[in-house]
Steps between C-alpha positions, in 0.01 A plus 500: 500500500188642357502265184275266745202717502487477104209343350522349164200340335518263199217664328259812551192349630686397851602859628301574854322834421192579598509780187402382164752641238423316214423681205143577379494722256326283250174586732542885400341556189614864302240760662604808376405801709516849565759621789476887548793692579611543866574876543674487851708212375606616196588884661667300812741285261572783279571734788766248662649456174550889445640531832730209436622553218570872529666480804739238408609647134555874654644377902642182441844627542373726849430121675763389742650135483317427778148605377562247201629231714144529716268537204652216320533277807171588668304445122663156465450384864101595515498285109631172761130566636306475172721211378581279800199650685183582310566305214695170585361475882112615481440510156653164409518355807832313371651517855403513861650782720569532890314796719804753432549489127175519382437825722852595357363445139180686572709810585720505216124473283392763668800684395441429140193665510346292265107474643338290801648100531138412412421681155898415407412139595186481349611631138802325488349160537212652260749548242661153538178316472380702227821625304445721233089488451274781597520409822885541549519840694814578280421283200841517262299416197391867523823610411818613716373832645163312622689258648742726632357793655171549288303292695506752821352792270132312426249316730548123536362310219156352602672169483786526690244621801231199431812261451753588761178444744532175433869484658529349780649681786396313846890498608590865409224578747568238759888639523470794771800657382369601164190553706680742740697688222176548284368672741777717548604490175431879399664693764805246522520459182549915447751532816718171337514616181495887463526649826776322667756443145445923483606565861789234545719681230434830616577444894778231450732651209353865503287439134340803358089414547477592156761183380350260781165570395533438155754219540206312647263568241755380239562192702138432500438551192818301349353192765146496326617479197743209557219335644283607207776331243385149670129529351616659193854404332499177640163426307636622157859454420678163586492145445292220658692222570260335687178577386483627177124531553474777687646890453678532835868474395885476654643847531863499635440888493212506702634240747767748538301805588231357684697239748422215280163512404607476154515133395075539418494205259596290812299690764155447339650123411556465887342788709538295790898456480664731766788608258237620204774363297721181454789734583772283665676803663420859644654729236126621330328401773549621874151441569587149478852529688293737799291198571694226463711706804201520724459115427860459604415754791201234571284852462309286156408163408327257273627655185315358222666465161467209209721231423755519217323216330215689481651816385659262247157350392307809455808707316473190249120455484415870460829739452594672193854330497697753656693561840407715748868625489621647874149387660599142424671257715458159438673303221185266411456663141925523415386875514828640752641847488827413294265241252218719474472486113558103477250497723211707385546228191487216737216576658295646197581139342346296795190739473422412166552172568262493796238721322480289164404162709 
């Protein structure tokens, strides 16, 4: 049913976007600069990680079933509104949503907790356009930690500021539902996301305050940091099957943990695919599966993602040779599950070929 709302284009330069992803990093020259420290930040971060952490290793065992059965579902639905939400509908714009999801996906953000739509917005498509130069707000060249959490603890690079200017950002603003929750997004954002997940526990199943309170900072905390793994393990450790060019890499691991945002090779290859992989099922990436139900639902629509011939191409042209293991589908490089060997050789043989003519 919703297959007929899929868009495939034959090659890059015909997706409908009014946002410019390409890369541009070449512009960025090395400007090395001074960031000082950011005191609240860096006492804020290491406070919730105290808490957190000493909370679960001495009370783990003092949570009910039920507390862990919230936490755990109420962390990974609110990561459906960074994913399918922030990132893949505003961000991206790799799909078009009806009225009711998108206000549905700005709640769940808000229960993330993970800043305003705007600034979110704004430095993701920063970092896309200028990956991993000085004006990347979490440039991985700088190392894991940077990348990771590092880059909250200092003020912005100039760059990044005088760069991610640049962005443009007419149809965040023209959308009034991220208008309407920016607005709001403080208080809501506190009531979704610490208030409410401490009182449900302790009115529905009788939770000590002590174990609901701290079962929501661990669930926060745990949430950042999957999101966190996205900018930071997927930059360093994987292969690049598709653009061997760039640092962002496939991470089954990640995918798993952070609803399929893990298959970064392909993501910065195609940020404008709706899957952010060339994953031909749902099992490392829901995000994927949660929208492709709405487009069944007719809830979303014009879903954007590349041909297989030009997956093929550019895996041939620019990959290092090797498969993309569970985030690939398609069969164009002999690169399958049960032939993945045979086929890293395959493939790695037709790249050489291409790149010595």
């Amino acid at each position: 049913m919703y297959s007929s709302t899929v868009t495939e284009f034959e090659d890059s330069s015909k997706k409908n976007s009014s946002v410019d992803f390409m890369g541009d990093s070449a512009s960025v020259p090395k400007e090395p600069a001074k960031q000082s420290l950011v005191w609240q930040m860096i006492f804020g971060i290491g406070l919730l990680h105290y808490l957190s952490i000493y909370a679960l290793v001495t009370k783990y065992h003092e949570a009910t079933f039920w507390t862990w059965v919230w936490s755990t579902g109420y962390g990974v639905t609110a990561g459906l509104g960074v994913t399918a939400g922030a990132h893949r509908l505003w961000a991206h714009r790799s799909y078009s949503a009806k009225l009711p999801v998108r206000i549905f996906l700005a709640v769940l953000f808000c229960i993330a907790a993970q800043d305003r739509f705007y600034k979110w917005i704004r430095d993701h498509r920063t970092h896309h356009r200028y990956t991993e130069t000085p004006a990347d707000p979490h440039d991985a060249s700088r190392g894991f930690f940077f990348s990771h959490i590092g880059w909250l603890m200092v003020k912005r690079h100039p760059a990044v500021k005088r760069y991610g200017s640049k962005v443009d950002m007419s149809d965040v603003l023209a959308d009034p539902v991220i208008r309407y929750t920016d607005k709001v997004y403080y208080p809501l954002s506190f009531f979704l996301s610490f208030l409410l997940p401490t009182l449900i526990p302790v009115y529905y199943w009788n939770e000590t305050w002590y174990i609901s309170f701290h079962a929501m900072l661990i669930r926060y905390t745990i949430s950042l940091h999957l999101t966190f793994l996205v900018n930071s393990a997927a930059h360093l450790w994987g292969n690049r099957p598709y653009d061997s060019r760039m640092n962002p890499v496939e991470s089954p691991s990640v995918a798993f943990v952070a609803l399929g945002e893990g298959w970064h090779n392909y993501h910065h290859s195609f940020p404008w695919d709706y899957k952010a992989a060339e994953l031909g099922n749902y099992g490392l990436n829901p995000s994927t599966a949660f929208i492709d139900f709405m487009a069944w639902l007719g809830l979303a629509y014009d879903l954007k993602t590349p041909s297989k011939d030009v997956i093929h191409k550019m895996c041939l042209k620019k990959g290092d040779g090797s498969c993309s293991l569970w985030g690939r589908h398609h069969i164009g490089t002999d690169c399958t599950d049960d032939n993945c060997e045979t086929g890293i050789h395959r493939t790695f043989n037709s790249v050489q070929e291409i790149k010595s003519k």
